[in-house]
C-alpha positions in Angstrom: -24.8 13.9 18.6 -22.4 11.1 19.3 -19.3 10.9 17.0 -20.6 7.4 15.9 -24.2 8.1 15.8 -23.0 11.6 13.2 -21.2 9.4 10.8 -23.5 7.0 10.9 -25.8 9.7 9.7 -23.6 11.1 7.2 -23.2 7.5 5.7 -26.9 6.7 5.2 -27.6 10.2 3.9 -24.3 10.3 1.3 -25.7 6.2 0.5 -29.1 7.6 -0.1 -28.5 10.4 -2.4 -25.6 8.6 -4.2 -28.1 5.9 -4.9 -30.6 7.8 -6.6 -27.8 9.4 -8.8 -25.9 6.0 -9.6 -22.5 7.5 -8.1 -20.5 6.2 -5.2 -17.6 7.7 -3.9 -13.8 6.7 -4.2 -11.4 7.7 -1.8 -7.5 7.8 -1.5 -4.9 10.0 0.3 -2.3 10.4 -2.1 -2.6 13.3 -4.6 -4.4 12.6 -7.7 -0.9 12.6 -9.7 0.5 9.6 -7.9 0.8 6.2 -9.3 -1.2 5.0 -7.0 -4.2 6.8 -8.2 -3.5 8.3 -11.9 -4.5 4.9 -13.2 -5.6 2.5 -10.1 -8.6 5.0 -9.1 -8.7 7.9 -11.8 -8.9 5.4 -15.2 -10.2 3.0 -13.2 -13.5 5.2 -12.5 -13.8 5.7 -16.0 -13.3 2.0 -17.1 -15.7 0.8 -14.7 -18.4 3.5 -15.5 -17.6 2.5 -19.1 -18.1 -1.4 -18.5 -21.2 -1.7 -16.0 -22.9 0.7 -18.1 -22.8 3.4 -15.6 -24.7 1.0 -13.0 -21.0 1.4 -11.2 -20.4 5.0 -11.4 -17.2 6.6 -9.2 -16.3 10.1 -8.0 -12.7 10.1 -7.0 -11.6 11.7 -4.5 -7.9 12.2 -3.7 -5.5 14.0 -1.2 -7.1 12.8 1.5 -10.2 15.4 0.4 -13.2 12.8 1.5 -11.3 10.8 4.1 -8.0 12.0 5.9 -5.6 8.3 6.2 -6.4 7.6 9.9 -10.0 7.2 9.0 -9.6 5.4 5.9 -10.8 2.0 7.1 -14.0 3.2 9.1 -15.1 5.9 6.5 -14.9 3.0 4.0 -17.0 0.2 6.8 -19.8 3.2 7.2 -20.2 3.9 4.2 -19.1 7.2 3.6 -16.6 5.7 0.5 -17.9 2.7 -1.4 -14.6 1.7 -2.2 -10.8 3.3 -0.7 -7.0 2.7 0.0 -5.9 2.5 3.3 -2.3 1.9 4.4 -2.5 -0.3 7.5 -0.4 0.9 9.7 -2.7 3.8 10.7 -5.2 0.8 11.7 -2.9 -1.9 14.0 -5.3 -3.2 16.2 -8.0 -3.2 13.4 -5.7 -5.1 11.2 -3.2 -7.4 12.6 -3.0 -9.6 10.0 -2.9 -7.2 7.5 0.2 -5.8 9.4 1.5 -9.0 10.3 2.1 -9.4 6.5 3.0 -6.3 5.8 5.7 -5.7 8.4 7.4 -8.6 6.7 8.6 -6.2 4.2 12.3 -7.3 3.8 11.8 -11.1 2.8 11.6 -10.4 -0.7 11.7 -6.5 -1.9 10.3 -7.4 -5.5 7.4 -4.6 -5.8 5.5 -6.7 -8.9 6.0 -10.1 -6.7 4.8 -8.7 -3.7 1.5 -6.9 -5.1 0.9 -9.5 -6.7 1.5 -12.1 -3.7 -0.6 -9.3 -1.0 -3.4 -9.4 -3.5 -3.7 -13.2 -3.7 -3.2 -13.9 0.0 -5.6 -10.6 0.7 -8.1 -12.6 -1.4 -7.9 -15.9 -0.8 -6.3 -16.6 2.9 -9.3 -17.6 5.6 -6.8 -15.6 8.2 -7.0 -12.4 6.1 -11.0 -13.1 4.6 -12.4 -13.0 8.2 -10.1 -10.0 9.4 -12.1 -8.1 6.4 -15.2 -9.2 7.2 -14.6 -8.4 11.1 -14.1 -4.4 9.8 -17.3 -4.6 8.0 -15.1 -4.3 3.8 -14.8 -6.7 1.1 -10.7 -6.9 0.2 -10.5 -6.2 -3.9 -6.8 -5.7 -4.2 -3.4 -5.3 -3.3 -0.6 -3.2 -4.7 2.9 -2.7 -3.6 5.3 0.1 -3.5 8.7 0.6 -5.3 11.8 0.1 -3.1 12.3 2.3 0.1 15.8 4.2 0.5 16.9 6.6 2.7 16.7 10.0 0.9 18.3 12.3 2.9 19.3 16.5 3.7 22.7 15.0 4.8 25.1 12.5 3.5 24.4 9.1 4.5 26.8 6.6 3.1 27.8 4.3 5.7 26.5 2.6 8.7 28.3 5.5 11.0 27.0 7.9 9.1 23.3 7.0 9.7 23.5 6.2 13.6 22.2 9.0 15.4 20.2 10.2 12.7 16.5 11.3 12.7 14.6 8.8 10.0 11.1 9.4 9.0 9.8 5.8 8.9 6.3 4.4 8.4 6.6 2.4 11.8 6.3 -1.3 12.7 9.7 -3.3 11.1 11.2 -0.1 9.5 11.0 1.9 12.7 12.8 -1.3 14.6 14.8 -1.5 11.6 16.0 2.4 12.3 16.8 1.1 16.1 18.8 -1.8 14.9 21.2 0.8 13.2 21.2 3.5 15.9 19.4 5.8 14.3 16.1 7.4 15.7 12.9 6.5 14.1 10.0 9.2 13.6 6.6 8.3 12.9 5.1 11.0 10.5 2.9 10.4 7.5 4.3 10.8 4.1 2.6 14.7 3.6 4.9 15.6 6.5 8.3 14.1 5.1 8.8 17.8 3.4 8.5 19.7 6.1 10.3 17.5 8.6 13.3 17.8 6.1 13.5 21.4 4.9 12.9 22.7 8.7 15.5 19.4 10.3 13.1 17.3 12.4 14.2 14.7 9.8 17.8 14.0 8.4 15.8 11.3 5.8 13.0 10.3 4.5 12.5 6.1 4.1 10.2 5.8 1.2 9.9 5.5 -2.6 11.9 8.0 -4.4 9.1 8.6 -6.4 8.6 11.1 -3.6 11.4 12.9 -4.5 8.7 14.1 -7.2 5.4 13.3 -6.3 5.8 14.7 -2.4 8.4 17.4 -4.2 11.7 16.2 -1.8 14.0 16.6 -4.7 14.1 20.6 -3.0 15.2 19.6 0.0 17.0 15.8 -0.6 20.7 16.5 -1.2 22.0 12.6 -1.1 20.0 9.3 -1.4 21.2 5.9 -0.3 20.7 2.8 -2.4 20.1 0.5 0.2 16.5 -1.0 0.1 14.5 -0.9 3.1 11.7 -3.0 2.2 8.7 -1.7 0.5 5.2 -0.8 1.5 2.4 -3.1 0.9 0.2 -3.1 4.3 -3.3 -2.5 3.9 -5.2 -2.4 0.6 -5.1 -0.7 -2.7 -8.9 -1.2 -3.5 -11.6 -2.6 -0.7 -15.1 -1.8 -1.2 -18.2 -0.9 1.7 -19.6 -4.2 2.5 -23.0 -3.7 1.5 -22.0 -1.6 -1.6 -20.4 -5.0 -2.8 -23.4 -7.1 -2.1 -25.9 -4.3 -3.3 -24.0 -4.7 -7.5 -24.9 -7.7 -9.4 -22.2 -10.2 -10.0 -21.6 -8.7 -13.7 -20.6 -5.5 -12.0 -18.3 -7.3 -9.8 -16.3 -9.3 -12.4 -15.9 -6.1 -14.0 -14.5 -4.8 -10.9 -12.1 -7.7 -11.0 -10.5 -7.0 -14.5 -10.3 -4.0 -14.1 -8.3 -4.1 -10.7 -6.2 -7.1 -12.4 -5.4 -4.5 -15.1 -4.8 -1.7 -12.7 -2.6 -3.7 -10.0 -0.1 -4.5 -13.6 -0.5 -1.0 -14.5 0.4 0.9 -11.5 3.7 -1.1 -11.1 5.0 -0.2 -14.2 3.3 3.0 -13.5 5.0 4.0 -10.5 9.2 2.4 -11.7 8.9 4.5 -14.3 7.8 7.7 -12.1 10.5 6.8 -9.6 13.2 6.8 -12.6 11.9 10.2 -13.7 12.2 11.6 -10.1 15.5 10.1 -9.3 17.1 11.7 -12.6 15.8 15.2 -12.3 17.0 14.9 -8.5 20.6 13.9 -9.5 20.1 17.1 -12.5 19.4 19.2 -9.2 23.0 18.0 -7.2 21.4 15.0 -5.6 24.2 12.7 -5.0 23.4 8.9 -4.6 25.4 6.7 -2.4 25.8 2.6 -2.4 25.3 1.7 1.3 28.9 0.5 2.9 29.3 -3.5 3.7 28.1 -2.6 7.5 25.4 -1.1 6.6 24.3 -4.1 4.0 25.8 -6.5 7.2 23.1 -4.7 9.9 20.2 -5.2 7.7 20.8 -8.7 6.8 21.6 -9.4 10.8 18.1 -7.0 11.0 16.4 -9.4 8.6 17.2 -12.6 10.8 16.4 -11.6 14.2 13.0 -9.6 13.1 10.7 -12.5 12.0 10.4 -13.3 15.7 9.5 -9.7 17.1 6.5 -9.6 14.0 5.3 -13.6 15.8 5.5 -12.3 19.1 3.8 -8.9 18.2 0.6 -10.3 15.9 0.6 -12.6 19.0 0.1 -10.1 21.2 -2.6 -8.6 19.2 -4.8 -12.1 19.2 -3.6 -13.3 15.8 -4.2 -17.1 16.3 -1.1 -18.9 14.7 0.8 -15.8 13.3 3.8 -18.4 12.6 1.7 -20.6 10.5 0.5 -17.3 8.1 3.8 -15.8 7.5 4.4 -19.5 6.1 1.3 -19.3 3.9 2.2 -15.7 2.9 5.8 -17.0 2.6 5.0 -20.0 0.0 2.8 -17.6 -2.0 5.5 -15.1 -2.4 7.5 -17.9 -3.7 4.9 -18.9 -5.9 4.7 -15.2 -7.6 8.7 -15.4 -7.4 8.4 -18.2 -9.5 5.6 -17.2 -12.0 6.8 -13.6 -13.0 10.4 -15.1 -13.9 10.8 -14.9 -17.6 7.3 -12.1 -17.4 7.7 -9.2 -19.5 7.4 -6.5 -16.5 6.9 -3.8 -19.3 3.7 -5.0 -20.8 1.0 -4.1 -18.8 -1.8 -6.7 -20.9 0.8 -9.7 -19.8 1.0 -9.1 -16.4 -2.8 -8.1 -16.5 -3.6 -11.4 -17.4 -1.8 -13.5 -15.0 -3.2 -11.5 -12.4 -6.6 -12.4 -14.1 -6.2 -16.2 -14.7 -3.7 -16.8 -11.6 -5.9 -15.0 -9.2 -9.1 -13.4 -9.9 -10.8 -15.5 -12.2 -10.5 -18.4 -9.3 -12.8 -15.9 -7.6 -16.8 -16.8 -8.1 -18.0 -12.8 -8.3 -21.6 -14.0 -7.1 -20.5 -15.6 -4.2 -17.2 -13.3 -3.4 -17.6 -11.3 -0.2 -21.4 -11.7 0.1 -21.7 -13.8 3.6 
């Protein structure tokens, strides 16, 4: 049987006897203790079970147990999860725009304003709607990680220090960000960033020191370097299986949409406070942090500049129609978000609940919402 015809197969069966038990299945890569799905997918299954009555009933699975991350996105279209994360970068050609937006990761480096901002554009924009529909998903919600910093087996202070080094990057603008500074980008997924460390295919790791925790670095990291490198937002936090989404009433869907409102606040509180914890037991261990030298601040602004172009050029390249005219879109509604979390009380998950509620999702019409 043909790859596509067998997971076709698989879908209608696991559809079929998920039906008859009122259970759909949840997927995400990262290991159920992560930020990312403690509260977003784990509480959120239990909420939404709670609120629909059990009509919406979830089994989580995480670690990449149901779906590895390459296959995210079609495992989620045929129906093998009803609803999934997927970082976008594993799906390029499938999601240009997504990774148009996504690779613009160092215009504003504000986790909270930019989940917030990828979750209203991933929503609303007719450039993102119709990239969804194309890939057979409904988009639900965004999220963003915490800041990305070099955390590395070596010391890594100033911009000599990191040329020639061997950076474990998630690709697109980091990896040409890597270039820009002479060191050597290497393209492995997060679950690797351990290895590549303790056995020296990688001098750093570029992601969210959570990771010094949640992916256990804090063994092999000996120095970290303060200087943000953007922060990961490409892709989707929660997107459902097309016909899932049209198969629940519109009730069920507006509880879906609280609850990822409540669940986009919490996880950004969620995972600061797990990067504080890792950084600190880190440093307990001899982890010594570095500020980045004036060079290396200098080469990412200059990297910043010249960049904008290469992501135009690239979505171009992929038949994004316009590319120039969404970054602007994108760029006004990160503004906007700039502007309406000033003030906010980032600590109080029911505040920043409800903005995302009355700012975003309850301009949303849950019985017309993803159903053409």
């Amino acid at each position: 049987m043909k790859k596509s015809a067998l997971m076709t197969a698989l879908a209608v069966s696991l559809t079929g006897t998920m039906a008859s038990a009122a259970q759909y299945n949840a997927n995400h890569f990262f290991a159920e203790r992560h930020s990312m799905v403690r509260g977003p997918y784990g509480e959120f299954a239990k909420k939404v079970a709670e609120d629909t009555n059990g009509e919406v009933t979830f089994k989580v699975f995480s670690a990449g147990s149901l779906l590895p991350p390459a296959s995210s996105l079609g495992g989620l279209r045929d129906g093998i999860a009803q609803v999934s994360y997927h970082a976008g970068t594993y799906t390029p050609a499938e999601l240009p725009v997504a990774n148009l937006i996504g690779n613009m990761a160092f215009y504003n480096t504000d986790p909270l304003v930019m989940a917030f901002a990828s979750t209203e554009f991933g929503l609303t924009h007719p450039a993102a709607l119709t990239e969804w529909k194309k890939n057979g998903i409904v988009f639900g919600g965004g999220y963003s990680t915490s800041e990305y910093h070099m955390q590395c087996n070596t010391k890594v202070e100033t911009l000599a220090d990191v040329q020639g080094k061997k950076l474990r990057m998630p690709g697109g603008a980091w990896s040409r960000f890597a270039e820009h500074i002479g060191a050597l980008p290497v393209s492995i997924p997060s679950s690797e960033m351990y290895s590549g460390l303790d056995v020296g295919v990688l001098d750093c790791a570029v992601a969210a020191a959570d990771a010094l925790d949640s992916f256990s670095l804090k063994d092999v990291v000996t120095a970290m370097n303060t200087l943000t490198v953007g922060n990961y937002y490409a892709g989707f936090e929660w997107a459902y299986n097309a016909d899932f989404w049209k198969s629940i009433s519109p009730e069920n869907r507006k509880v879906l949409f609280d609850q990822m409102a409540y669940y986009l606040a919490e996880h950004r509180i969620e995972f600061d406070a797990d990067v504080e914890k890792a950084v600190s037991a880190a440093k307990e261990k001899g982890m010594v942090v570095y500020e980045p030298d004036q060079a290396l601040q200098d080469a990412l602004a200059e990297f910043v500049k010249k960049d904008e172009a290469t992501l135009i050029a690239t979505a171009e390249d992929r038949g994004v129609e316009n590319p120039a005219a969404i970054l602007a879109d994108f760029k006004q509604t990160i503004d906007r978000w700039d502007a309406l979390l000033e003030g906010i009380d980032r600590q109080n998950v029911d505040v920043l609940a409800e903005l995302a509620r009355t700012e975003i999702y309850d301009k949303l019409d849950p019985a017309t919402y993803g159903t053409d």
